[in-house]
Rosetta silent file (secondary structure, phi, psi, omega in degrees, C-alpha in Angstrom):
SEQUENCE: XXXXXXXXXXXXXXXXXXXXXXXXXXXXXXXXXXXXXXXXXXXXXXXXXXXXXXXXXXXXXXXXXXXXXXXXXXXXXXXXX
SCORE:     score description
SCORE:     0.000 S_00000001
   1 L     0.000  -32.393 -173.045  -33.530   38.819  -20.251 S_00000001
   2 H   -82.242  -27.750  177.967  -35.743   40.135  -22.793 S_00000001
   3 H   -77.703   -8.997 -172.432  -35.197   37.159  -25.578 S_00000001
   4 H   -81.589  -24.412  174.529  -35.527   34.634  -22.387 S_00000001
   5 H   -73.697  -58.624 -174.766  -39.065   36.188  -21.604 S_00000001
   6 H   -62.736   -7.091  179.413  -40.322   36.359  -25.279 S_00000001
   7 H   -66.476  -95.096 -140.475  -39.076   32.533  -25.441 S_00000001
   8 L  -118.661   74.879  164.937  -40.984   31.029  -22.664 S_00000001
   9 L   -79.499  -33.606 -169.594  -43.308   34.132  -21.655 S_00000001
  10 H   -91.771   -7.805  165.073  -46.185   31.352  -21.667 S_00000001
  11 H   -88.142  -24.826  178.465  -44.613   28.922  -19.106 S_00000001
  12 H   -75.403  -57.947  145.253  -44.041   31.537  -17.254 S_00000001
  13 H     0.194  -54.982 -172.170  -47.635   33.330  -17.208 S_00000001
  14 L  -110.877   33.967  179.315  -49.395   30.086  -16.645 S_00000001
  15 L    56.885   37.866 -174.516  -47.053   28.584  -13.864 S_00000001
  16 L  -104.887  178.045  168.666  -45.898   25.803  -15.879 S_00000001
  17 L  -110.658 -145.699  149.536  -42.344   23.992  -15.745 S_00000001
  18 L  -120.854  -17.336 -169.568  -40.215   21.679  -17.994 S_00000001
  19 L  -107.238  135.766 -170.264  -40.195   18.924  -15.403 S_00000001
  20 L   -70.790  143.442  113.515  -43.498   16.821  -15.488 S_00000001
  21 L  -118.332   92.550 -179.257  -44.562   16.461  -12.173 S_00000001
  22 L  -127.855 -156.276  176.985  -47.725   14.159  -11.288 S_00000001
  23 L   -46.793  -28.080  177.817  -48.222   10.417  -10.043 S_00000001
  24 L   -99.462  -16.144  173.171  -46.642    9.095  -12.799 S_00000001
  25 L   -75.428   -9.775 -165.175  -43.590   10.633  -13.160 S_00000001
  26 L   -84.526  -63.191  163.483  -42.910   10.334   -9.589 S_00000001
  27 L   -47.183  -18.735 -173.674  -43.681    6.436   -9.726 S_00000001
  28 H  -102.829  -24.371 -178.689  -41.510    6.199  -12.766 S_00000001
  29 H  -117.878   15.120  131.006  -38.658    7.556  -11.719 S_00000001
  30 H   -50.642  -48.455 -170.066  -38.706    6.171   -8.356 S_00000001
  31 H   -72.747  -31.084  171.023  -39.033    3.053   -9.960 S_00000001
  32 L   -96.937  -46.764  174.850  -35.861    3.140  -12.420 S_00000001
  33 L   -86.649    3.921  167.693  -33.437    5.389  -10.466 S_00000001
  34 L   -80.994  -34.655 -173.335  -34.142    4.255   -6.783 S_00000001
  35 H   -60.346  -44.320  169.414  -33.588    0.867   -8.666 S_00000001
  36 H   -47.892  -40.921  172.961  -30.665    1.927  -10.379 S_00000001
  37 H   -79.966  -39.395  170.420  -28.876    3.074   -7.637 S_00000001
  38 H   -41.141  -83.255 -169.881  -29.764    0.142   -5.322 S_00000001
  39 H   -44.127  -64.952  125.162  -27.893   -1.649   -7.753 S_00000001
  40 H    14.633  -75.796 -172.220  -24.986    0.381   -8.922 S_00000001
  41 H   -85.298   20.657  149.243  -24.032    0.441   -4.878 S_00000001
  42 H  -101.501   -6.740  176.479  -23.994   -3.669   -4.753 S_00000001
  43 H   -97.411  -10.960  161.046  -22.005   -3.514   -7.779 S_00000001
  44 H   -88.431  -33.170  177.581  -19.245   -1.358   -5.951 S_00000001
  45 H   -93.032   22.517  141.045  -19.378   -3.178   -3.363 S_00000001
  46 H   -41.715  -64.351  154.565  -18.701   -6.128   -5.138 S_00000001
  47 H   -58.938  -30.210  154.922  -15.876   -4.827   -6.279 S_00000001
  48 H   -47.311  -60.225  172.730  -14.873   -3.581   -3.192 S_00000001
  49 H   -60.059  -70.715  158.456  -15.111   -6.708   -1.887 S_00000001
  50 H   -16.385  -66.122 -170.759  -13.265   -8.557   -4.499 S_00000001
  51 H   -68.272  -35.697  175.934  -10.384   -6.213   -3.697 S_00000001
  52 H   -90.241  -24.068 -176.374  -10.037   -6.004   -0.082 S_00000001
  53 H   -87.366  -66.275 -154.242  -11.347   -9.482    1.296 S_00000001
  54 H   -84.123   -5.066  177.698  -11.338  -11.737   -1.222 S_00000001
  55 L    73.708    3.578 -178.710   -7.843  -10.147   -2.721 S_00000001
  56 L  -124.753  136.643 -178.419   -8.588  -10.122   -6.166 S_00000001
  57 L   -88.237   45.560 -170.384   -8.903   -7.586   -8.641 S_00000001
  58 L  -115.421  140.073 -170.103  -12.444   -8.827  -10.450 S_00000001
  59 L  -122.663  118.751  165.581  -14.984   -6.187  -12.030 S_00000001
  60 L   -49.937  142.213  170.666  -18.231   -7.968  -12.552 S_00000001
  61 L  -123.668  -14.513 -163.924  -19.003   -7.310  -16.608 S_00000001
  62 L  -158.032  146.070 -162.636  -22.071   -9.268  -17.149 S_00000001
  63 E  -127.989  134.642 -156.234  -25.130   -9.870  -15.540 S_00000001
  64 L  -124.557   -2.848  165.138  -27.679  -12.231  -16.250 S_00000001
  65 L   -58.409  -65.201  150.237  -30.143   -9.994  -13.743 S_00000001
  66 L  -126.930  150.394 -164.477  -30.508   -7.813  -16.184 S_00000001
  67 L    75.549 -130.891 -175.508  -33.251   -7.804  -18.688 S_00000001
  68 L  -111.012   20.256 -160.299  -31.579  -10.909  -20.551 S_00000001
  69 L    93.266  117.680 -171.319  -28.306  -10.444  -19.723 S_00000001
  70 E  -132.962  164.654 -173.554  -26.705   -7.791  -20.398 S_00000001
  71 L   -87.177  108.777  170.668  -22.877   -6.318  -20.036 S_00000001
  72 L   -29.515  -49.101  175.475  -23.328   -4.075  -16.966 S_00000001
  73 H   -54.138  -41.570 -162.566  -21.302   -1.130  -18.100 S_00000001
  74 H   -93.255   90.611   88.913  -23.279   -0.288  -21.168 S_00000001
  75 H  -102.571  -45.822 -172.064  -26.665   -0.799  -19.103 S_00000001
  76 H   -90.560  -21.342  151.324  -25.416    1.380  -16.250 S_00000001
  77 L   -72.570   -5.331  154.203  -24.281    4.209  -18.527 S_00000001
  78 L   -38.775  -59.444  172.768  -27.713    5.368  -19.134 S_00000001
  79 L   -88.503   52.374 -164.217  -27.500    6.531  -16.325 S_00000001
  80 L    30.697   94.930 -173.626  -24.275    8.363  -16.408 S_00000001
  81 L   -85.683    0.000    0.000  -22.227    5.667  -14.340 S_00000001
């Protein structure tokens, strides 16, 4: 307890955090990870779909949606997919 106080004695003292919060951080990550997820759950159920309706086994790989097309997996593991 005592090296975690002499560490960060001054975030604590002046109320400060590690996570930014104002307008813009709010707006920014509204903006990528509300987005992210919107997507992410049309791309299961795509898959979803594929398997139960349509009877087929097809995993979308590539997208042309985003950015300039990009392979979906490696775009959606930024954000731990």
């Amino acid at each position: 307890m005592i090296t975690f106080n002499r560490c960060f004695w001054y975030f604590i003292i002046m109320g400060k955090s590690f996570i930014e919060v104002s307008a813009n951080s709010a707006k920014d990550g509204l903006s990528q990870h509300f987005t992210f997820l919107k997507y992410y759950g049309h791309y299961l159920r795509t898959i979803i779909r594929s398997i139960f309706i349509e009877h087929t086994f097809q995993i979308p790989i590539f997208d042309f949606n985003i950015g300039f097309g990009d392979d979906i997996v490696n775009t959606l593991s930024y954000y731990v997919m």
